[in-house]
C-alpha positions in Angstrom: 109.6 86.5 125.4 110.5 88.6 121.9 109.4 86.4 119.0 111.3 86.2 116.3 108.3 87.9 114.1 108.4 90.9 116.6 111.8 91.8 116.2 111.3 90.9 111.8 108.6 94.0 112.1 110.8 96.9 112.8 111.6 95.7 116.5 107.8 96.4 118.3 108.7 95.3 122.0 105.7 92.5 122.4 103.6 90.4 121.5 100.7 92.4 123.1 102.2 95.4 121.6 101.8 93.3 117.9 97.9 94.2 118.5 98.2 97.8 118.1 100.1 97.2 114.2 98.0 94.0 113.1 96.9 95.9 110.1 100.5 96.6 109.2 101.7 93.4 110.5 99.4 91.7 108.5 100.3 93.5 105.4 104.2 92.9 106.2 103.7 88.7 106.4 101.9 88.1 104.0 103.4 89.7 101.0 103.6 87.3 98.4 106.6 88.8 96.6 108.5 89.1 100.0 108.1 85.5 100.8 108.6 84.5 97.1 112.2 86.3 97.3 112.9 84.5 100.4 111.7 81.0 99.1 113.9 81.5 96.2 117.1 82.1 98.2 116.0 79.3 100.7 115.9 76.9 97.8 119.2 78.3 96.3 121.3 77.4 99.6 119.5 74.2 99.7 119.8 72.6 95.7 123.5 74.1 96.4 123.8 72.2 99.5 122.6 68.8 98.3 123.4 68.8 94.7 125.3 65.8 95.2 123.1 63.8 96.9 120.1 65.3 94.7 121.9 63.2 91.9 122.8 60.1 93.9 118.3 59.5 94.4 117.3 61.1 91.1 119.7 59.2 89.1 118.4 55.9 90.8 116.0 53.8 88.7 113.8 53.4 91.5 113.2 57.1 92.1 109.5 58.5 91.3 108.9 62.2 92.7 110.3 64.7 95.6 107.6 66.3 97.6 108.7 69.8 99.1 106.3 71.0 102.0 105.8 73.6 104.0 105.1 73.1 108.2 104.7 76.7 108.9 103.1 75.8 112.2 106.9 74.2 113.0 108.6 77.3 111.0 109.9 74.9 108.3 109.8 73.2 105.3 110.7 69.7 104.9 111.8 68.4 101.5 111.7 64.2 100.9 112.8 61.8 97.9 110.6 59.2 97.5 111.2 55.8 95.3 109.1 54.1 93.1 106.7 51.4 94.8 108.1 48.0 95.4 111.7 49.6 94.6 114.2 50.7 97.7 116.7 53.7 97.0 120.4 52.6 97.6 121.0 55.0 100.5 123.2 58.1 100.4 126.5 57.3 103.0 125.0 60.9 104.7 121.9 61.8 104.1 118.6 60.3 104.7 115.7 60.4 101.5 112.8 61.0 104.1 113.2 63.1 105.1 116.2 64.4 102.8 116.1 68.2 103.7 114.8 70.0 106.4 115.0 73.5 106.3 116.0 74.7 109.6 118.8 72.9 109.6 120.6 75.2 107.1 119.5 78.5 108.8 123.2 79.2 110.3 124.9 81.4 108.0 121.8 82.4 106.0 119.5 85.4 106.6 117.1 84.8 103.8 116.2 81.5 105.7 116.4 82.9 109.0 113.6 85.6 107.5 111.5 82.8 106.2 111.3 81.4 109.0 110.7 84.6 110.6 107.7 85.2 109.0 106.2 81.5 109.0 106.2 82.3 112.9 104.8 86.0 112.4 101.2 84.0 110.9 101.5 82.3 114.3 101.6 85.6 115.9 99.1 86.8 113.6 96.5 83.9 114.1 96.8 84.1 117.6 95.2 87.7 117.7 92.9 87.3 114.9 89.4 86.7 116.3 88.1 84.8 113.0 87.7 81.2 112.6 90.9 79.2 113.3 90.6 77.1 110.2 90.2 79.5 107.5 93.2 81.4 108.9 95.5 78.0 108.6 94.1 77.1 104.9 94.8 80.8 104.3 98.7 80.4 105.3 98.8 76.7 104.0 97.8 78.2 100.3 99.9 81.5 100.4 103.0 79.3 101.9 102.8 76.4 99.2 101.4 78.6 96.4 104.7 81.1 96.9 106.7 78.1 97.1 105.8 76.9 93.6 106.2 80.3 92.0 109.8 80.5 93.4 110.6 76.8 92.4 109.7 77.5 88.5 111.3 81.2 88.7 113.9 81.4 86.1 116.7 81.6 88.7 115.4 78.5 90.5 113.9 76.2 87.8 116.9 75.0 86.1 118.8 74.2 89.3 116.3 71.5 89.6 116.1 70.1 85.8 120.3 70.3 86.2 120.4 67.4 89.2 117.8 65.5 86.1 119.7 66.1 83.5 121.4 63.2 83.5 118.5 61.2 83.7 116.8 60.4 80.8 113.9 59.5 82.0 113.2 62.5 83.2 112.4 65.7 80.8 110.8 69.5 81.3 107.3 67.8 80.2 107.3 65.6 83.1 108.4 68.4 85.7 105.7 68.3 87.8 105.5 64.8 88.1 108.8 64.4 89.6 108.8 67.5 91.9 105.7 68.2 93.8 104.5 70.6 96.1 102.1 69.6 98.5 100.2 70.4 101.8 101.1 67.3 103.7 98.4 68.4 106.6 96.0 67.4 104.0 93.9 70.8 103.7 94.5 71.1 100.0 95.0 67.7 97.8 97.1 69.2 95.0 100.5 69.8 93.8 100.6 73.7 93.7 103.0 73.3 90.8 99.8 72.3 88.8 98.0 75.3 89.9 100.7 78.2 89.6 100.9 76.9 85.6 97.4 76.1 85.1 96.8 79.8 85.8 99.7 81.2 83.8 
């Protein structure tokens, strides 16, 4: 069977075929600024496709963060709404806060996300032919997947999408950004939220 990462990498026939271009193959998956474009597109169709609903759980007074998170091993990312403890969201007629967005849902119609997920099923390729140890290759992807999601959430383009479903909530300001949305491993590897890290280092 052609994966969906072999035909992404310039159509090479197999899998077993993948072995002979690992180094370029490897080179081609994980570029940062690749996935980053991607991400930022991704998140584009997504905030456009649930602004509305966005609003209805961030507007509530019992709302308290959104946690976005990548499941590469799954070829997604699922995005949930959580409310404050104690405190139950009024739910949305259509849509669900937990989870509120899954990703591959919305790849009909979008090529950006169908090439996300292209590649988050090329490091499955990947890690299949690489001989070294299992785990450091998945805390590898985890990082590079939720570290390239947090630069494309506060990219210029993408960042303001997100403070415009807050805006009018005035609880919620710039200052406490990272507090209301979070990106997190939710297998557990890394106990941060990558938003934290990508501005501590900038």
């Amino acid at each position: 069977m052609i994966a969906r990462a072999v035909v992404l990498t310039t159509n090479i026939c197999s899998e077993l075929e993948l072995k002979a271009h690992v180094p370029f193959a490897w080179r081609f998956f994980t570029n940062k600024k690749r996935l980053i474009k991607y991400y930022k597109s991704a998140l584009k169709t997504l905030l456009t496709s649930r602004k509305d609903e966005l609003k209805f759980y961030a507007h509530q007074k019992s709302f308290s963060h959104m946690t976005l998170s990548v499941a590469f091993w799954h070829y997604d990312l699922h995005w949930n709404v959580w409310s404050k403890e104690g405190m139950d969201f009024e739910r949305h007629p259509n849509c669900s806060p937990n989870p509120f967005i899954i990703l591959s849902d919305f790849e009909v119609g979008n090529s950006n996300i169908s090439r996300l997920r292209d590649i988050f099923e090329g490091w499955e390729v990947l890690g299949s032919l690489d001989e070294s140890d299992d785990d450091d290759k998945t805390e590898f992807f985890i990082n590079l997947a939720h570290e390239a999601l947090a630069v494309a959430i506060q990219s210029r383009t993408i960042k303001p999408l997100f403070l415009e479903i807050f805006a009018e909530n005035s609880n919620i300001d710039d200052a406490l950004f990272n507090e209301r949305v979070r990106v997190r491993d939710e297998d557990g590897h890394f106990d941060i939220n990558f938003l934290d890290l990508i501005q501590q280092r900038s």
